[in-house]
Every structure is written in structure tokens, then in C-alpha cells.
C-alpha positions in Angstrom: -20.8 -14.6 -19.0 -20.6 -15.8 -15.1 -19.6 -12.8 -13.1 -16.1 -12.9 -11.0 -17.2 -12.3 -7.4 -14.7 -10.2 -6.3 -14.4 -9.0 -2.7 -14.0 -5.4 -1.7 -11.6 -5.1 1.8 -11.8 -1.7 3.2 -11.4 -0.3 6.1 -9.2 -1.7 8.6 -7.2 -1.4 12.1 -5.0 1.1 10.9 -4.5 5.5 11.1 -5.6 5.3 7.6 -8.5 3.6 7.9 -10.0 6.6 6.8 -8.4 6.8 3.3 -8.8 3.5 3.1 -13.1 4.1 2.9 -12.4 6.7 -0.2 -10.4 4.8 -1.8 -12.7 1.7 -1.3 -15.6 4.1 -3.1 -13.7 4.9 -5.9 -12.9 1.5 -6.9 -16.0 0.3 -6.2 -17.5 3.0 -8.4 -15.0 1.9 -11.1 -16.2 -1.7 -11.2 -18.0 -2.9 -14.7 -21.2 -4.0 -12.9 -21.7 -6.3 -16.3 -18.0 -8.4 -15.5 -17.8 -8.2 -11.4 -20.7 -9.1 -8.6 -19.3 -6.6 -5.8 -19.1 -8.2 -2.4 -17.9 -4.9 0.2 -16.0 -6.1 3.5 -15.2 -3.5 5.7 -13.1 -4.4 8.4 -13.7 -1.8 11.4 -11.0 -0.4 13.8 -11.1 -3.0 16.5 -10.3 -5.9 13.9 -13.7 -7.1 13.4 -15.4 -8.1 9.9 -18.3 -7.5 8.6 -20.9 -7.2 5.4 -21.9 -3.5 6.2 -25.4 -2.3 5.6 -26.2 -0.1 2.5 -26.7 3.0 5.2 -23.0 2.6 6.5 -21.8 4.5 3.2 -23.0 5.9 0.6 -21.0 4.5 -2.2 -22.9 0.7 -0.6 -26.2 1.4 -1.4 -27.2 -1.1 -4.4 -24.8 -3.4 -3.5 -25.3 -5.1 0.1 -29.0 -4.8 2.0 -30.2 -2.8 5.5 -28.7 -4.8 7.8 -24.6 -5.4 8.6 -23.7 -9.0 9.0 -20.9 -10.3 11.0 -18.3 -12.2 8.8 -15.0 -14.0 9.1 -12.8 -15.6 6.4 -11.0 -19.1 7.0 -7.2 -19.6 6.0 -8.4 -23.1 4.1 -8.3 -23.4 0.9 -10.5 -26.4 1.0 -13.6 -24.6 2.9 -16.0 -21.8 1.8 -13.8 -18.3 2.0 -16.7 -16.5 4.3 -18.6 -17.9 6.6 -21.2 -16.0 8.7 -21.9 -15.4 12.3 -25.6 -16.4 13.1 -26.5 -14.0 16.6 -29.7 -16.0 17.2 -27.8 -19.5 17.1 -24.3 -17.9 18.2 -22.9 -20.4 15.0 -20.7 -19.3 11.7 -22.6 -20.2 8.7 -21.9 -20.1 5.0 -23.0 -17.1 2.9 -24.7 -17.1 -0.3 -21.3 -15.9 -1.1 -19.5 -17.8 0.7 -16.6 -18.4 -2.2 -14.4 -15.3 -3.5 -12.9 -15.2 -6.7 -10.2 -12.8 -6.1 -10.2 -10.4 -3.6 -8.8 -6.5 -3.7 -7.6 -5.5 -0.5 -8.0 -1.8 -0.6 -6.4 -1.4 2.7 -3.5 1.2 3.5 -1.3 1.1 6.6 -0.9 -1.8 9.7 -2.7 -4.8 8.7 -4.0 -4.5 5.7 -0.7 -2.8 3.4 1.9 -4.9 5.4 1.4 -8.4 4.6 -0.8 -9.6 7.3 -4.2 -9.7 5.1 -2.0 -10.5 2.2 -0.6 -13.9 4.2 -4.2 -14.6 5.6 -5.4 -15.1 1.5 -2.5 -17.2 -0.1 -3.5 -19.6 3.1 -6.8 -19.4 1.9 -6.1 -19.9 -1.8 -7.8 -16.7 -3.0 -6.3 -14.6 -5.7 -5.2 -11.3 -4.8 -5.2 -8.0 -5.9 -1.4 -6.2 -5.8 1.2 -7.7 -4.0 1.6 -11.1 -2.1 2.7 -11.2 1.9 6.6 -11.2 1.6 6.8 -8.1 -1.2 3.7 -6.4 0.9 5.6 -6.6 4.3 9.0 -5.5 3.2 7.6 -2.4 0.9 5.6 -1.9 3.9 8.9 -1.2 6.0 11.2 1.8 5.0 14.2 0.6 6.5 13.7 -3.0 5.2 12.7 -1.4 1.7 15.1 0.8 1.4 17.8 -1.9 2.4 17.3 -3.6 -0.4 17.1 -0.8 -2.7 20.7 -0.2 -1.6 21.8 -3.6 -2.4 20.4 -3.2 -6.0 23.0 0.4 -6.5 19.6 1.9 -6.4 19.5 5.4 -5.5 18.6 6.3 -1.7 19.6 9.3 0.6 21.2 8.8 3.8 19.3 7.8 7.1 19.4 6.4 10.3 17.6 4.2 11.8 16.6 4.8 15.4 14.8 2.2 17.7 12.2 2.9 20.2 14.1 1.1 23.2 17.5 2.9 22.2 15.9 6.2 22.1 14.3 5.4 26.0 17.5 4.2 27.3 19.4 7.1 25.9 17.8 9.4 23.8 20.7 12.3 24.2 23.5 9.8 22.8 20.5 8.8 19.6 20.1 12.8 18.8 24.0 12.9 18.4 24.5 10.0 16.3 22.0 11.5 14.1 23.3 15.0 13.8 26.8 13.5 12.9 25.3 11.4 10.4 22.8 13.7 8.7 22.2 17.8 7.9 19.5 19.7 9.2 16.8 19.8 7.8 15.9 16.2 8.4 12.9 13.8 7.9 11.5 11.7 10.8 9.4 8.8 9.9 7.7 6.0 11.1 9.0 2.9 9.7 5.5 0.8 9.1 3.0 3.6 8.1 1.7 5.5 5.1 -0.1 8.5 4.1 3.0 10.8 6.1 1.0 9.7 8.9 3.4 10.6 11.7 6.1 12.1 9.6 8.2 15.5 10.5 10.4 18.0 8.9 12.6 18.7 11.6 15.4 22.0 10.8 17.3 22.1 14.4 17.9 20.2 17.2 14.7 21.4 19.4 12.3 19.8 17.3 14.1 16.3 17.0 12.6 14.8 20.4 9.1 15.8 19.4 9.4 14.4 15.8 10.7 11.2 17.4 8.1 10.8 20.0 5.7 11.7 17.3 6.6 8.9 14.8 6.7 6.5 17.7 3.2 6.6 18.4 2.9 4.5 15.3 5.7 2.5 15.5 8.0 1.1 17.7 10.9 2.1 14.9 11.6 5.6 13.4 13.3 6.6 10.4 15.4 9.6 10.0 15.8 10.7 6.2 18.7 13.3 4.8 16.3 16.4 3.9 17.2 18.2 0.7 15.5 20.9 -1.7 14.2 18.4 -4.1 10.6 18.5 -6.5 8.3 15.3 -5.5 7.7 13.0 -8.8 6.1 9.7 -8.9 5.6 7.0 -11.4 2.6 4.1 -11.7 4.1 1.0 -12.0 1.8 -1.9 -13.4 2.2 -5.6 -14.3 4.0 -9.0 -12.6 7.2 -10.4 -14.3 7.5 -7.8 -16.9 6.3 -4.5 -15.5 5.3 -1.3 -17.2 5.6 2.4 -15.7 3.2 5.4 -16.3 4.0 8.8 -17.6 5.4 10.7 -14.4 3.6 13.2 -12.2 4.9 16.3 -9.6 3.5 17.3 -6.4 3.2 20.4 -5.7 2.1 20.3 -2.0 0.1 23.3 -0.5 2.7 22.8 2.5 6.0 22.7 3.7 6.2 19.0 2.2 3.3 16.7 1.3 2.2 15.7 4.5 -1.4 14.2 5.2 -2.8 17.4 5.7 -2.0 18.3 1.9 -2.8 15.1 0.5 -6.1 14.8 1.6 -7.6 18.0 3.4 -6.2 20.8 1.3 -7.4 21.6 -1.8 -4.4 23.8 -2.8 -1.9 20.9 -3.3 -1.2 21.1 -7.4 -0.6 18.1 -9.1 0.8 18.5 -12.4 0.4 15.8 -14.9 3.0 15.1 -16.9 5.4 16.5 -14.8 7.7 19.1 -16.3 10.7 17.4 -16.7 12.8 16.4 -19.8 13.0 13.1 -22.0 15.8 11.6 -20.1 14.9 12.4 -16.8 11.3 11.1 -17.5 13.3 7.7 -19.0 15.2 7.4 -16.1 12.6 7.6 -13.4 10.1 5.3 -15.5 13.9 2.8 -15.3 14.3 3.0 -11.9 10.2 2.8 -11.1 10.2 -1.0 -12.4 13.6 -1.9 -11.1 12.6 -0.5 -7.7 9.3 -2.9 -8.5 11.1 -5.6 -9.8 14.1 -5.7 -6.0 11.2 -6.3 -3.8 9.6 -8.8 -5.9 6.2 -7.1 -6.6 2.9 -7.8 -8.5 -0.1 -5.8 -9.8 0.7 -2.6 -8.6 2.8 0.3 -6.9 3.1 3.8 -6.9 7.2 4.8 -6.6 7.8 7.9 -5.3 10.6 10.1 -6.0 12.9 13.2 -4.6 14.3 15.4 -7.5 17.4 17.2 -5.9 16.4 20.9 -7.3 20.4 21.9 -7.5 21.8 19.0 -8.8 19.0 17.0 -10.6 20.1 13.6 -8.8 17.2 11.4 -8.4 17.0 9.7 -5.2 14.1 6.8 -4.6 11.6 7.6 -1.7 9.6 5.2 -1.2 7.2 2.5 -2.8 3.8 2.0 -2.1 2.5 -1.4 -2.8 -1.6 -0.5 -2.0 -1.6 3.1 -3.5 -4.6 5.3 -2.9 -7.4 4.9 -5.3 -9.2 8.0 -4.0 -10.6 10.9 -6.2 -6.7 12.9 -5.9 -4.7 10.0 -5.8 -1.8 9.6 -8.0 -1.8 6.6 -9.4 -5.3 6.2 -11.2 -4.8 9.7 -12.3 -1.5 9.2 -14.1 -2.3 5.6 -15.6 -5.9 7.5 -16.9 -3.0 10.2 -18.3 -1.1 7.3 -19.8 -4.0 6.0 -21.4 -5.5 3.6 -19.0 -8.6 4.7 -17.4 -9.9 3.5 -14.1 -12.6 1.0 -15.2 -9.7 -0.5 -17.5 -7.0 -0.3 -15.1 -9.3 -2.5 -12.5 -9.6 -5.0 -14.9 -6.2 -5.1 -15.6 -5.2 -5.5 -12.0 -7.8 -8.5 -11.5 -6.3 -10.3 -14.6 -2.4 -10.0 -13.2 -4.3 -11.2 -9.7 -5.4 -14.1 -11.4 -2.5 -14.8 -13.8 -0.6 -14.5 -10.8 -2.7 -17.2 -8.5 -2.6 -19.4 -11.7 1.5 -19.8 -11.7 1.3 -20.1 -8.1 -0.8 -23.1 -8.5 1.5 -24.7 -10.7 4.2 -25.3 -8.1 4.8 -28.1 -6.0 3.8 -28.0 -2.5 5.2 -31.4 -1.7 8.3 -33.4 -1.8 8.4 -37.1 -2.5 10.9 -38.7 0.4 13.7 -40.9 -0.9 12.9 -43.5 1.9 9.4 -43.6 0.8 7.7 -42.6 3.7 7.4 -38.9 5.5 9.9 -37.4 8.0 
């Protein structure tokens, strides 16, 4: 059987890059050696590619050799996907594996999560792993995502959206039109970013300007979330046109709130899988997992994210992630292998909806005959 050669993108210019290189190792570690030739490409923090040499990390040893080659990919279907950069001649040559068969962007954050990588491969023609470039850039922003989530009646909690040239010309006037829109305590976000990279539980006034000017070293928009006692669930969500949703899971951060700190330093954050809740509860956040999956058009894979208002049991939508950690704690390999679907097979599963997925998108026209016979 003729191996897929499937291309490993980690890294990345991005405050997650970090994540990004555990997660790399645990899918790589996941791979069935036997179906998949493994071709690493770790994009480093200043935006450059590259085939890194076994020494760069461990997890690459076996797969690439001593040396890290230079490597770019061209957005033409027609040509060889990598080509490589020659020092001696200063010329881009073709690789021994020069043509991709799918590639699985493990990326999270700024250009890799948000559609730009995503929009680089359908130009290329390469089947991708999770979500395509529109569904990746709009899950990517939360005031874009959760826009659309309440134009499908799904359930969101108030916020406001704050701008990083309306807070500089008048930051006082921004701080009032948020405390007579929301309750302290409140959430400050930034808009493109993962991970609660940058992200603040603010309780009074005095720590809203530091919260702001926090998120906005990420992003040039913040968002400003209603706060509320709630329990932290999240769902797996799996497929393309007809997806399926995990058994759900709680966080139980080590924390005030599962900030980045708890997710990937602490070891006291509890994760309790299933989480405790009852059959219709469970039924209706595995309902509003897909249809959350289904309003931004996605495919392969997301984690959905959830807020569980403690004294009223409302469920509330947080946020979707459409390139969910694949590291050692993450949520969403744990609670598919707790639905039955361990890693090794859950990798497989996600090439195959990559592939079925580039196969229909082959199928439609890319050209329009012109009544006058002749193009306009």
C-alpha cells in the first residue's frame, strides 16, 4: 500500500507557537508509521520555513536527518508543493518530497488558526486537515464568530466590542459604555487569539484599563464578555456535512478561570471526563456543539466550548476552536479517546474528511462558459 505523505505544520508566528510544538509531537507520535510518510515543517517565529533537523526536537528524530533545510511552498496547484532553497547556488529546488498529499496544519493562533495558511493550501490544491480559509478566519475572530452564532438564536452572553483606535481617542467614554452594558465581573479578550493568551477577569473599574491594554498587545480589537458563575464544559465535534459530537468534558481549572497558566503550566487543573451533568443537559450541549459547527460552515474538526451558568443552568456558547490542541492535556483527543475513538484512529479519521473534503471541492466548476463565446 503507497504511503500518504502527509505534511506536519508546526510552529508558527504566533504567542502560541509554543503549544503549537506539543501538539505537533503528539500527533506526530500518533501517526501509523505503516499508512503515513511524516514530512515535519516547522515554521519559526519570524515567518520562515523550514525541514528542521532531527536535533531541533526530540519527537523529530527518525523522521527528518542532521541538518535543517530551508523550504517554501508555492500557491500553484500545477507545480511541486515544496521546493527547496539551495545556499550554495542561492536557487529553490524540488525536494524528494516535493508533492504533499494532505497536509495537517497543527498551528494555533495568528497565521496558522486564522485562515491565512488555510487560504495559502486551497491555492495550492493540497487537502487539508480541519477547516478551510473562510470557516478558519471567522471561528478565528470572537466578535465575527459569535455574530453569527447570534444570527442562528444560538446562545451567547452579552459583550462589547471595543476597538483599539476608539479606546486611544477616548478611553474614559469606552470604560462607561462598557459598565452600562455589562456587570462586573467581566471578561476582556483579544479578538484573534487562543490559548486565553491575553485574556482578564476584570471585577471593578481599576483593573479595566490594564485588561484592555493587555489584550491589545495581541490585537488591535478587544472583546469584553458578561462574567457569570458558570462550570466550563466542552464537546469534540468531528465530521464535514453531517457532524458528530463527543461525550462532554468539565474543566476544573487550578485558577480563578482557565487561563494559560492552568492549561498548560499547572498540573492542578482537573479535568473530569464525562462531565457530571445529566442526560438532557449532555443532549443539549452535544445539539448545540454541531449546530455551532454546522453556522460557520466547518470541516474536520473543532472543540466548542461552553459556560454552564451554576444558578440557573442556562448554557451559553463560548467559543469554537477550529485547530484544537492535540497536546498530552488537551481536550479534544482526550474526550474522543473517552467516546471511543483513540488518537491513532481519530488521525485517520481526520485525513479521510480532509480528503473527502478536497475531492467535492474538485468537482466544482471553476469556470464559466461566456454567452458571447469569448472572455470578458
Amino acid at each position: 500500500m503507497k504511503k500518504l505523505r502527509i505534511g506536519i505544520l508546526f510552529g508558527g508566528r504566533s504567542a502560541e507557537h509554543e503549544v503549537s510544538l506539543r501538539s505537533a509531537a503528539s500527533v506526530v507520535a500518533a501517526l501509523d508509521r505503516a499508512k503515513y510518510e511524516v514530512v515535519p515543517i516547522k515554521i519559526e517565529k519570524d515567518g520562515s520555513w523550514e525541514l528542521p533537523s532531527a536535533g531541533a526536537h526530540p519527537f523529530l528524530e527518525g523522521i527528518v536527518g542532521d541538518l535543517s533545510k530551508k523550504v517554501a511552498l508555492l500557491a500553484d496547484p500545477t507545480s511541486p508543493d515544496l521546493l527547496l532553497f539551495d545556499p550554495e547556488q542561492g536557487v529553490w529546488k524540488t525536494t524528494d518530497a516535493s508533492r504533499l498529499d494532505v497536509v495537517f496544519p497543527v498551528l494555533h493562533g495568528t497565521y496558522g488558526e486564522d485562515g491565512t495558511i488555510q487560504g495559502l493550501l486551497e491555492l495550492a490544491g493540497i487537502p487539508i486537515v480541519g477547516a478551510g480559509a473562510a470557516a478558519s478566519s471567522v471561528g478565528m475572530d470572537k466578535v465575527m464568530m459569535k455574530s453569527i452564532f447570534r444570527q442562528q438564536s444560538l446562545p451567547v452572553l452579552d459583550y462589547v466590542v471595543v476597538h483599539a483606535f476608539e479606546w486611544q481617542r477616548n478611553a474614559d467614554a469606552t470604560v462607561s459604555l462598557i459598565e452600562r452594558s455589562l456587570t462586573y465581573p467581566i471578561f476582556v479578550k483579544p479578538a484573534n487569539l487562543g490559548s486565553s493568551v491575553g485574556v482578564s477577569k476584570v471585577k471593578n473599574r481599576q483593573g479595566i484599563v490594564d485588561a484592555i491594554e493587555q489584550a491589545f498587545k495581541f490585537d488591535r480589537k478587544a472583546v469584553v464578555e458578561q462574567g457569570i458563575d458558570a462550570r466550563e464544559i466542552e464537546v469534540s465535534v468531528l465530521g464535514n456535512d453531517e457532524p458528530i459530537a463527543s461525550i462532554p468534558g468539565e474543566i476544573v481549572p487550578s485558577r480563578e478561570f482557565y487561563d494559560y497558566q492552568a492549561k498548560y503550566i499547572d498540573d492542578d487543573s482537573e479535568l473530569l471526563i464525562p462531565a457530571l451533568l445529566d442526560k438532557k443537559t449532555t443532549e443539549r450541549v452535544q445539539e448545540i456543539g454541531r449546530a455551532a459547527f454546522r453556522a460557520l460552515d466547518v470541516s474536520g474538526m473543532s472543540r466548542v466550548d461552553f459556560l454552564l451558568d451554576r444558578s440557573s443552568d442556562s448554557i451559553y456558547l463560548n467559543e469554537l476552536n477550529t485547530i484544537p490542541g492535540f497536546t498530552s492535556i488537551s481536550m479534544y483527543p482526550k474526550l474522543w479517546e473517552a467516546t471511543g475513538l483513540p488518537m491513532p484512529q481519530l488521525i485517520d479519521r481526520l485525513v479521510d474528511l480532509a480528503l473527502e473534503k478536497a475531492e467535492s471541492r474538485a468537482k466544482l466548476e471553476t469556470t464559466h462558459p461566456d454567452p458571447c463565446g469569448e472572455n470578458r
